[in-house]
C-alpha positions in Angstrom: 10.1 11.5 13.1 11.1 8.6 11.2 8.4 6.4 11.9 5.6 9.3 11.3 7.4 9.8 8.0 6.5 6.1 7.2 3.1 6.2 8.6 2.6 9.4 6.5 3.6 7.9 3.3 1.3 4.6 4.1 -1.3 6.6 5.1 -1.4 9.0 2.0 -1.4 5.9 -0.4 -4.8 4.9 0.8 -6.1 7.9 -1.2 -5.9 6.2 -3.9 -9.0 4.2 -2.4 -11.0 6.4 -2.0 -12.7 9.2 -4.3 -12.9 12.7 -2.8 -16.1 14.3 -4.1 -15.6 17.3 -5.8 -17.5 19.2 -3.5 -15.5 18.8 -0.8 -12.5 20.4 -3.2 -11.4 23.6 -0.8 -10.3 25.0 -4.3 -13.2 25.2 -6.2 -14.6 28.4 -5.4 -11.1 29.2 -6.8 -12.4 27.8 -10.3 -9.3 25.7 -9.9 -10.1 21.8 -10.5 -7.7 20.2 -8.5 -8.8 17.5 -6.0 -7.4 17.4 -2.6 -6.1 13.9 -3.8 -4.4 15.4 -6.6 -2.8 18.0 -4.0 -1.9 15.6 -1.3 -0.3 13.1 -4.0 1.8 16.3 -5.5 2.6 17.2 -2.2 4.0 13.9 -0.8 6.1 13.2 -4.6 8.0 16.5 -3.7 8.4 15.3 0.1 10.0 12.4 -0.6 12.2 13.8 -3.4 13.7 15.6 -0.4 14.4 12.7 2.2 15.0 9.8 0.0 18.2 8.9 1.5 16.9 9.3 5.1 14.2 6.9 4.3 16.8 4.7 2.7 19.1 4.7 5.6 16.2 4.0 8.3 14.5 0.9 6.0 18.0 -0.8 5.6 18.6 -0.3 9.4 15.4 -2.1 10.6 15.1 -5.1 7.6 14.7 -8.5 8.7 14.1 -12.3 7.7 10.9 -11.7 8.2 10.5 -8.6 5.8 12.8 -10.2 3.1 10.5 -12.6 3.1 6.9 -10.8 2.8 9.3 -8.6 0.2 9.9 -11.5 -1.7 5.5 -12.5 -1.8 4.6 -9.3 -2.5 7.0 -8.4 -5.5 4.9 -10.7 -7.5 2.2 -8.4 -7.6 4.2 -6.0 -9.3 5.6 -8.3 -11.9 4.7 -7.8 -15.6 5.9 -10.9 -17.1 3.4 -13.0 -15.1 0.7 -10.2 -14.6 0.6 -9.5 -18.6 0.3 -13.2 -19.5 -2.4 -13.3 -16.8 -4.5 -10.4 -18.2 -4.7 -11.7 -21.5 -5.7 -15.0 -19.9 -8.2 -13.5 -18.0 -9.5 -11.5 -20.9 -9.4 -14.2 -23.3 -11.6 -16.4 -20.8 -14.3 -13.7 -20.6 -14.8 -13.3 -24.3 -14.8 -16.9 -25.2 -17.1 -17.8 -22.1 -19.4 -14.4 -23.3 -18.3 -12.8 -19.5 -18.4 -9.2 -20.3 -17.4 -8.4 -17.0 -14.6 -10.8 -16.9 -13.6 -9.8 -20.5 -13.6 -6.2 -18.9 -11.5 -6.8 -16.2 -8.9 -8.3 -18.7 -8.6 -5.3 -21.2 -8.7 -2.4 -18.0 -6.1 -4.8 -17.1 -3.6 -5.1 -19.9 -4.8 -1.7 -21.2 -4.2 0.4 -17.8 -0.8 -1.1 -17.6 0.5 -0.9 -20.7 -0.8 3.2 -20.9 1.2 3.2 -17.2 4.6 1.9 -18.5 4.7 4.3 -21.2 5.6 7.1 -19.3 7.6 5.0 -16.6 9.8 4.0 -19.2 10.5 7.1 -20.4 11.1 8.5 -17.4 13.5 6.1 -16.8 15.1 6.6 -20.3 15.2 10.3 -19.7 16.5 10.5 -16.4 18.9 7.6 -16.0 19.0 8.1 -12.3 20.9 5.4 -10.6 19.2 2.3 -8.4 20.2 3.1 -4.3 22.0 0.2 -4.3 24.6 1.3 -6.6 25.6 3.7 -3.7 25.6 7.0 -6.3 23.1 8.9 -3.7 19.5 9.6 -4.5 20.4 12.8 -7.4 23.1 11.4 -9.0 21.8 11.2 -12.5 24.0 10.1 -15.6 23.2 10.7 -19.7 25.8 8.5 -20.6 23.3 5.7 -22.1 19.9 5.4 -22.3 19.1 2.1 -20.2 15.5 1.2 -18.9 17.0 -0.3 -15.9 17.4 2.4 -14.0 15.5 3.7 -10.6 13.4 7.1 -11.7 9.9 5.3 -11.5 9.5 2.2 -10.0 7.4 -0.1 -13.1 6.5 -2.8 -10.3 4.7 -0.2 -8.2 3.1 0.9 -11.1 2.2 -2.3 -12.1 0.8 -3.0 -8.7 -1.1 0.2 -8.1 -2.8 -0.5 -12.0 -3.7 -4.0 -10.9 -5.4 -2.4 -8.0 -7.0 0.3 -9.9 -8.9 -2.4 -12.1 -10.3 -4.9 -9.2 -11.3 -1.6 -6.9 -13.3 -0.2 -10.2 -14.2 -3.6 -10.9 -15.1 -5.4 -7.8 -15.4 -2.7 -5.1 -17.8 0.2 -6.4 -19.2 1.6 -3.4 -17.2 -1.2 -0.8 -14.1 1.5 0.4 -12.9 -1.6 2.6 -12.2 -4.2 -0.1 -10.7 -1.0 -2.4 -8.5 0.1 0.3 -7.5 -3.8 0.6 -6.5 -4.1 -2.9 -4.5 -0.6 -2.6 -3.0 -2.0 0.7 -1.7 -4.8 -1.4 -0.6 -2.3 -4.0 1.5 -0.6 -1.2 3.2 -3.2 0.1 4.6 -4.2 -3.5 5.4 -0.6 -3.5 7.2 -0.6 -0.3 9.1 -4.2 -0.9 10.7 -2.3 -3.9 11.9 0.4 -1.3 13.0 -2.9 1.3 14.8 -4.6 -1.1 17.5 -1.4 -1.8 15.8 -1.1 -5.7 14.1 2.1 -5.9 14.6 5.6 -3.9 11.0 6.0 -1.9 10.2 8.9 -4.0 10.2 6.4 -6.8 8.2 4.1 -5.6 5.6 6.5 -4.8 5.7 8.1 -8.2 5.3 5.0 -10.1 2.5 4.1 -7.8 0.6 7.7 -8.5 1.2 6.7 -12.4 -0.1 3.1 -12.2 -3.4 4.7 -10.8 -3.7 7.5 -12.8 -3.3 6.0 -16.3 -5.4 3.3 -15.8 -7.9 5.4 -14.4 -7.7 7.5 -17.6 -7.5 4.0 -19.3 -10.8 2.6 -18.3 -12.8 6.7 -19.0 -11.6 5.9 -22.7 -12.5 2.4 -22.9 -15.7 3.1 -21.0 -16.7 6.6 -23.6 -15.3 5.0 -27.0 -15.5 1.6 -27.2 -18.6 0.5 -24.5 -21.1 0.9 -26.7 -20.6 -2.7 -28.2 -21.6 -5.5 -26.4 -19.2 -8.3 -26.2 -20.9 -10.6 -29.3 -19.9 -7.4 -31.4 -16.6 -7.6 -30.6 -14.6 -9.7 -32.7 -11.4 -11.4 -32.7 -9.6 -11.3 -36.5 -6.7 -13.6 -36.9 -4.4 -11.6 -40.0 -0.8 -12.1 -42.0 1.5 -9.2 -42.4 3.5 -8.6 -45.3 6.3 -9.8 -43.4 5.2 -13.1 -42.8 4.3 -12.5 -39.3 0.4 -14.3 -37.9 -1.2 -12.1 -35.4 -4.3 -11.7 -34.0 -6.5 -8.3 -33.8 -9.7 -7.3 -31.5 -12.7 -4.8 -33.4 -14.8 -3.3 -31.4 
């Protein structure tokens, strides 16, 4: 049972790969617009919400030096101080070289994951629920501050699952096999956080559902306000606040 709860928690991530027409929605004669990947991603949050510490106690009895080390590789994916640098990097290259596609895939990038953290950190602010490995159990909660680093969502899978978001949209329109092989990358991050005693299962999945769906809802605002200009009319304007401070704006 175990292992089919695994399998069922990989296999369910991969939905984020692929878009389920609407169509094929079993609901919409029902008027109700809820996607079966909406349902199935609902569905599995509330699951593991309920077997957290099972999962827990079966990961921890089957790690190895093997995992702690693909753990260790695939935690990068998920980690903001180098991914943020590298999106502005990346975004910066594409204007300067007049890439719009590169300059794209920098702004979906730092844009989807800064609209993602937003409501990860609150979460976390508003639910102060304790990291497994402080041995509290998986509903032990506590108000007493209102810390960041705490388990209640997981920021590196959402970090991950943003990343992912942008090269699928990006770089695999209409190619499901190189989408699901960004996601599968995305999942393993997600997992490794799970592995490595940081965040309750339930967690991870969470913060992997809100990487996705913010930067989804990231790019549709980009893509319906601001993609009328092409990238010569968007302009970099160096400015001095009345504090002193230099900073740097973007127009579009």
């Amino acid at each position: 049972m175990k292992y089919l709860l695994i399998l069922f928690i990989i296999t369910t991530s991969f939905l984020f790969a692929v878009e389920v027409p609407k169509s094929s929605n079993p609901f919409a004669q029902l008027n109700i617009d809820l996607p079966p990947k909406h349902i199935a991603l609902l569905s599995t949050g509330i699951l593991l919400l309920l077997v957290d510490e099972p999962i827990r106690e079966f990961v921890q009895e089957n790690s190895s030096e093997t995992l702690d080390n693909v753990s260790v590789v695939f935690k990068q994916f998920g980690e903001g101080r180098y991914l943020f640098s590298s999106y502005a990097l990346i975004g910066s290259i594409g204007y300067f070289a007049g890439s719009e596609h590169l300059f794209k895939t920098g702004v979906y990038a730092m844009g989807g994951a800064l609209s993602a953290q937003v409501p990860i950190n609150l979460l976390k602010m508003a639910t102060q629920r304790r990291r497994p490995d402080h041995d509290k159990g998986s509903f032990w909660f506590s108000k007493a501050n209102f810390s960041t680093d705490t388990s209640f969502v997981s920021g590196h899978a959402g970090m991950a699952f943003s990343l992912a978001t942008v090269l699928s949209h990006q770089y695999a329109k209409d190619k499901p096999l190189l989408s699901a092989c960004f996601y599968s990358v995305a999942t393993v991050t997600a997992l490794s956080r799970v592995y490595d005693d940081k965040h309750w299962a339930s967690d991870a999945f969470i913060g992997s559902a809100l990487g996705y769906l913010m930067t989804k809802w990231f790019i549709n605002f980009y893509e319906n306000k601001f993609d009328k200009k092409s990238i010569s009319q968007k302009r970099f304007s160096p400015y001095l606040s009345d504090e002193g401070y230099i900073g740097l704006t973007l127009d579009f």
